[in-house]
MIDO-669094 format. One line per 3 residues: number of its first residue (from 1); for each residue z, x negated, y negated of C-alpha. Coordinates in Angstrom, 1 decimal, always signed. Last residue first. Layout:
BEGIN
NUM) Z X Y; ...;
END
This chain:
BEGIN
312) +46.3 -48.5 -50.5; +45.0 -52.2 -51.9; +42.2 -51.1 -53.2;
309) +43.3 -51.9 -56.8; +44.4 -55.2 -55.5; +40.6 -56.0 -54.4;
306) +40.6 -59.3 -52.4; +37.6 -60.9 -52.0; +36.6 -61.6 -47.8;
303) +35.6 -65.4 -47.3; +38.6 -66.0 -44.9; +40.6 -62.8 -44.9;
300) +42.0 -63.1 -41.5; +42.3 -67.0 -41.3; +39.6 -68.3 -38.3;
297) +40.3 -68.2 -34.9; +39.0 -71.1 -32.8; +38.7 -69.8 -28.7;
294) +35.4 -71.4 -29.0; +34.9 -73.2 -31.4; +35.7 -76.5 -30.2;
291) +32.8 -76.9 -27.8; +30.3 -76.0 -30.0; +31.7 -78.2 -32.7;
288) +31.7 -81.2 -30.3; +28.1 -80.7 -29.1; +27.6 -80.8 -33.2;
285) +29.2 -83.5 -34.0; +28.2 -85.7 -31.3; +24.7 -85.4 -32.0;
282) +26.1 -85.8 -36.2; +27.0 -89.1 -34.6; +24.7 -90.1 -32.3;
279) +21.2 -89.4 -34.8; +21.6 -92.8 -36.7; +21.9 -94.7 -33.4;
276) +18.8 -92.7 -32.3; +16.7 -93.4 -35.2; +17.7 -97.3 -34.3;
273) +15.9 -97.5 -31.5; +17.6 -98.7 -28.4; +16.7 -102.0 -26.7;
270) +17.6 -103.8 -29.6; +21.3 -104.3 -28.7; +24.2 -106.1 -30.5;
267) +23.7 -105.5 -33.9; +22.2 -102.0 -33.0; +25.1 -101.2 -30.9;
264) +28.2 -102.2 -33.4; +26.6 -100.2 -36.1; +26.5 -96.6 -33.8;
261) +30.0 -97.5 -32.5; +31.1 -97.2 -36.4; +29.8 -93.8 -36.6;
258) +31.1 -93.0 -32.9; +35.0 -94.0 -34.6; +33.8 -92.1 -37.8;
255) +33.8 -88.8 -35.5; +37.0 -89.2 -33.3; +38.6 -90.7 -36.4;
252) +37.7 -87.4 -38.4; +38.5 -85.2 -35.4; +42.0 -86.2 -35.3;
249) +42.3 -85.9 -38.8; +41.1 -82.5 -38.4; +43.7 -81.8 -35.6;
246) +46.2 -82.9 -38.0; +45.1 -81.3 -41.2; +45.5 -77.8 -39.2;
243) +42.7 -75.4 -39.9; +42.2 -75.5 -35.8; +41.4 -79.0 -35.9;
240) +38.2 -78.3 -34.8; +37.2 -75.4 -36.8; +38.5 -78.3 -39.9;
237) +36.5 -80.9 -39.0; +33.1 -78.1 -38.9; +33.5 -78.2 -42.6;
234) +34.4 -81.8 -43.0; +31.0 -82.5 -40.9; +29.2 -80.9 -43.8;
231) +31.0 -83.0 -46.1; +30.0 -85.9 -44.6; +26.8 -85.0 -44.4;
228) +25.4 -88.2 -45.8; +27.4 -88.2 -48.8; +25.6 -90.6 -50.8;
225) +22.5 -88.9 -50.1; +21.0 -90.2 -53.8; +23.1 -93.5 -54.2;
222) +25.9 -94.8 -55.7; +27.4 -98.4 -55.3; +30.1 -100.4 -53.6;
219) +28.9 -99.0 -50.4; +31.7 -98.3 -48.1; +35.3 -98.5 -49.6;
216) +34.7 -98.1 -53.5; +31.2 -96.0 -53.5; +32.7 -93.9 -50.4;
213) +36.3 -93.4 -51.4; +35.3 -91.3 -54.3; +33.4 -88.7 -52.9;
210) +37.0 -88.4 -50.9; +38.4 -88.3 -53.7; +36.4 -85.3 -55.0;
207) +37.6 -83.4 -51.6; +41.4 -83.7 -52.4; +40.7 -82.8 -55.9;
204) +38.7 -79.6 -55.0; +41.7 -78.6 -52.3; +44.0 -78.9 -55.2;
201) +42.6 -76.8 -57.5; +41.1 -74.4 -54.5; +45.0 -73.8 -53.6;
198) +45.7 -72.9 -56.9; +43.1 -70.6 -57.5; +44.1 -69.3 -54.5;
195) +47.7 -68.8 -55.1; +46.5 -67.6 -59.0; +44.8 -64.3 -57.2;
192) +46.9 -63.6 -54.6; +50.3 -63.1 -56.6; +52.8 -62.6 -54.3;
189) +54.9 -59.8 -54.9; +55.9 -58.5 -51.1; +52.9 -56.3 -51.2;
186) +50.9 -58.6 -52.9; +51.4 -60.6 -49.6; +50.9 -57.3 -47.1;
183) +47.6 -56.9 -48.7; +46.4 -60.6 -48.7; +46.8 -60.7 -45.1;
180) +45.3 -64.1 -43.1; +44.6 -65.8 -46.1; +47.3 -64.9 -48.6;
177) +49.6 -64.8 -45.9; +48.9 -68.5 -45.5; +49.6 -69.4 -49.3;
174) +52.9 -67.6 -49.1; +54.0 -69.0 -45.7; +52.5 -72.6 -47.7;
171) +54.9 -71.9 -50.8; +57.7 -71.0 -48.6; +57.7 -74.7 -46.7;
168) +57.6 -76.2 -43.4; +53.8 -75.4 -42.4; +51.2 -75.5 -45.5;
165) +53.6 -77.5 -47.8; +54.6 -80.0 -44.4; +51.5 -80.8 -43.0;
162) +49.3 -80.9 -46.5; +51.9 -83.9 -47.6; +51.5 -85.3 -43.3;
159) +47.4 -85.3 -43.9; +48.2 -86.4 -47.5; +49.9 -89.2 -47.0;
156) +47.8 -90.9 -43.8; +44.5 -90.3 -46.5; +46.7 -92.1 -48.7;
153) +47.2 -95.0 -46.6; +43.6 -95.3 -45.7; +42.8 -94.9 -49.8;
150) +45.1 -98.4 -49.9; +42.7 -100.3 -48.3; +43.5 -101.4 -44.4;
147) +45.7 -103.9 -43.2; +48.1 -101.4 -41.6; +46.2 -99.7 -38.9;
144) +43.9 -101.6 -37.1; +45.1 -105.2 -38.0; +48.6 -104.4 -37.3;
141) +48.1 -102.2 -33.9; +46.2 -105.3 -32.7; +49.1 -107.3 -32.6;
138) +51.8 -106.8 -35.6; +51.2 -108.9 -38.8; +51.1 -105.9 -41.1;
135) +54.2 -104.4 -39.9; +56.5 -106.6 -41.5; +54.6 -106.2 -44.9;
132) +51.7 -104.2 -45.5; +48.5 -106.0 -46.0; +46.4 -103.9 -48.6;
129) +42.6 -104.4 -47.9; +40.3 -104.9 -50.8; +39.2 -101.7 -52.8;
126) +35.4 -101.9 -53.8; +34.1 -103.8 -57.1; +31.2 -101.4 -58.7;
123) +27.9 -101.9 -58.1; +24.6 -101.7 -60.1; +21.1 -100.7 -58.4;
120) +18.5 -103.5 -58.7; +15.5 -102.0 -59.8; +17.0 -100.2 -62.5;
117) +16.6 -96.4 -64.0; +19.5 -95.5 -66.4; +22.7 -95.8 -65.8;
114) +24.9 -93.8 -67.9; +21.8 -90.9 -68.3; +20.7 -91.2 -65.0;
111) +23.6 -91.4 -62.7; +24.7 -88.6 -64.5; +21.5 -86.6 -63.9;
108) +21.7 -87.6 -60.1; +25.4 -86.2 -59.9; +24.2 -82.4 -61.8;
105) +21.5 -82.3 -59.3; +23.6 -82.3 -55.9; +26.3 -80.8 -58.0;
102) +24.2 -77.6 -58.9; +22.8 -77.6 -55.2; +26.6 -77.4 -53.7;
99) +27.3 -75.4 -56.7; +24.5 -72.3 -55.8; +25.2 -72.6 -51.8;
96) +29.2 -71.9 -52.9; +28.4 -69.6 -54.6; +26.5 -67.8 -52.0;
93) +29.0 -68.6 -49.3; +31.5 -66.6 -51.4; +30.0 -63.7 -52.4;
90) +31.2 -62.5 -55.6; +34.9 -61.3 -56.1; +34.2 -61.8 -60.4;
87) +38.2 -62.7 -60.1; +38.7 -64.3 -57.1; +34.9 -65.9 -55.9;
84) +33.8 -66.2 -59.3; +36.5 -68.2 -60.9; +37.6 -69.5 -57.7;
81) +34.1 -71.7 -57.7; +34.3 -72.6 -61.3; +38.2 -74.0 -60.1;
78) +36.6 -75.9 -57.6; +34.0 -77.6 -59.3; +36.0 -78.7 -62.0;
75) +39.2 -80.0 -59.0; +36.6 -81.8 -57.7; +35.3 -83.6 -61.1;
72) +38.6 -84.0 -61.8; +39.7 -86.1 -58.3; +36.2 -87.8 -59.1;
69) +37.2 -88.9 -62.5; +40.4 -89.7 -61.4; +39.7 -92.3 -58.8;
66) +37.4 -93.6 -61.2; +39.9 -94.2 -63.9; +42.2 -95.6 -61.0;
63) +39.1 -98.4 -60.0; +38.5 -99.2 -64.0; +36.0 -101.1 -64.9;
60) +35.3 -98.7 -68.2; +31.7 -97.8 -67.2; +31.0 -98.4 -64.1;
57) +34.5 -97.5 -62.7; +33.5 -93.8 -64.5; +29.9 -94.3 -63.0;
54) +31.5 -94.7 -59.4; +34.0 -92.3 -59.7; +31.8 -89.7 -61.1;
51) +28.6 -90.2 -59.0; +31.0 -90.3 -55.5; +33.3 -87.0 -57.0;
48) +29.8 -85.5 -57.2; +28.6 -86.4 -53.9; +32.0 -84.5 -52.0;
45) +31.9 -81.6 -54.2; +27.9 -81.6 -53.1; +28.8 -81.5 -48.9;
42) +31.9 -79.2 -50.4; +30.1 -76.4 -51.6; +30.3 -73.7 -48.3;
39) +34.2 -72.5 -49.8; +35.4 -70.3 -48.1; +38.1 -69.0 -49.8;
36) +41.1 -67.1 -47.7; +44.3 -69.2 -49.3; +43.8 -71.3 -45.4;
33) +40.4 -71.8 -46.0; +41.2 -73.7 -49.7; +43.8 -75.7 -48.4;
30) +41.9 -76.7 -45.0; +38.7 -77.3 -47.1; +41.2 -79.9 -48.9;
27) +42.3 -81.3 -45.9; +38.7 -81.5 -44.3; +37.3 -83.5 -47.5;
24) +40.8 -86.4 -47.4; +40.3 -86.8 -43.8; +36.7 -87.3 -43.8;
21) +36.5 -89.3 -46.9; +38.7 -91.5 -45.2; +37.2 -91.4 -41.5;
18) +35.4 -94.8 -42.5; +38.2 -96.9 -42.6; +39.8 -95.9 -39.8;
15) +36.3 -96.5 -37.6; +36.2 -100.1 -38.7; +40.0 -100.6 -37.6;
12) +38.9 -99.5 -34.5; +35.7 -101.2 -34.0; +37.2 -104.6 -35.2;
9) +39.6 -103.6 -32.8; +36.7 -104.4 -29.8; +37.4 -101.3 -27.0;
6) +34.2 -99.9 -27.0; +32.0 -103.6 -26.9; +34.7 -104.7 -24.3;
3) +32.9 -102.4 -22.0; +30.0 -104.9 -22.1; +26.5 -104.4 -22.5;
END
């Protein structure tokens, strides 16, 4: 086996593709973790937004109506979830364990009732690579990076977008304070309560998009275990990255990049059984997490409710 197999930038530009749902998962759990909500649901947010984009494109053959099917069907999920955990202050991992099932079930009962039970699954037309001009044409950096489908280029968006609200702007000091000291922020007259709810709005669309990009970039269909993970791995993404969207980003190419590398070895080798090849990347995943999380420091008030009136 050659080294040339590691380097190949049809490996590359493979692995950029995949992170997408990555990216765009991890950068909403950032939101949300950074407002203080914990929010365990994402690994069904993430399937949901896949059954809702697919079976909106299904239906009206529209890629964009899908697109915002799934970012609704996220921002739905998340807004339920804020419900409880701001104003009813329940438990957040628990309701976030009771949606992540209730998605899981609620996605195969849509997939159901529009599509019905076939033994040829339907698809939906995927996005073709977008050629950018000037650059597009550029040796090996060109192919791997700017001939990609347009969701690459707005996963690249919204990693900088999150960037600059969370760290160069007075709305992300106030949504930071909210995590790390939601006393001290009411104090000053921030409003903790609609902050997070905001925060989980847009987090939840972020992470139904990426549901999205997975039956229009990788599959071209929807199936049961659509997600595979994906969202799990989002969560540990962000411990990486330091709940920075650039670190997870990082993480999210460093993870689909020995996703990709799992496909290129069992077309080239049959020496090695393909239930290991499956097993590398969340392997990977999980030696990395244990490696990253130590030293990681978590927001201050990540998954504790708020109570204003105990505020003194």
């Amino acid at each position: 086996m050659s080294w040339e197999l590691f380097l190949d930038p049809s490996l590359f530009r493979l692995a950029v593709a995949m992170s997408v749902p990555l990216v765009l998962a991890s950068a909403g759990e950032i939101l949300m973790e950074r407002s203080g909500l914990l929010n365990v649901a994402i690994e069904g947010m993430v399937t949901l937004g896949a059954a809702a984009a697919f079976l909106a494109s299904f239906a009206a053959g529209s890629t964009g109506l899908g697109l915002l099917a799934a970012a609704l069907s996220g921002v739905v999920v998340a807004v339920v979830f804020a419900h409880y955990a701001v104003a009813w202050r329940q438990e957040q991992v628990t309701v976030g364990l009771t949606l992540y099932v209730l998605c899981l079930g609620l996605s195969s009962l849509l997939y159901r009732v529009v599509v019905g039970v076939r033994l040829t699954p339907p698809r939906v037309e995927t996005l073709q690579p977008l050629l950018l001009p000037g650059v597009g044409r550029l040796p090996l950096v060109g192919e791997v990076l700017f001939s990609q489908h347009a969701l690459v280029y707005l996963s690249a968006a919204v990693v900088a977008g999150v960037h600059l609200v969370l760290f160069r702007t007075s709305l992300g000091l106030r949504l930071r304070a909210a995590g790390e000291n939601p006393v001290a922020a009411d104090t000053v007259g921030v409003d903790v309560f609609r902050l997070r709810k905001a925060a989980a709005a847009a987090g939840g669309a972020l992470v139904g998009l990426a549901g999205a990009s997975l039956p229009f970039t990788l599959t071209g269909t929807f199936t049961e275990g659509i997600a595979g993970g994906r969202g799990w791995i989002a969560l540990m993404l962000v411990i990486f990255g330091r709940w920075t969207p650039a670190g997870a980003a990082a993480g999210a190419l460093l993870f689909a990049y020995v996703e990709a590398l799992q496909f290129k070895l069992a077309m080239v080798s049959r020496a090695v059984p393909p239930q290991f090849l499956q097993m590398l990347p969340y392997a990977f995943a999980v030696a990395v997490l244990v490696r990253a999380y130590r030293g990681a420091r978590a927001p201050e008030a990540l998954g504790k409710p708020y109570h204003r009136e105990a505020r003194a």
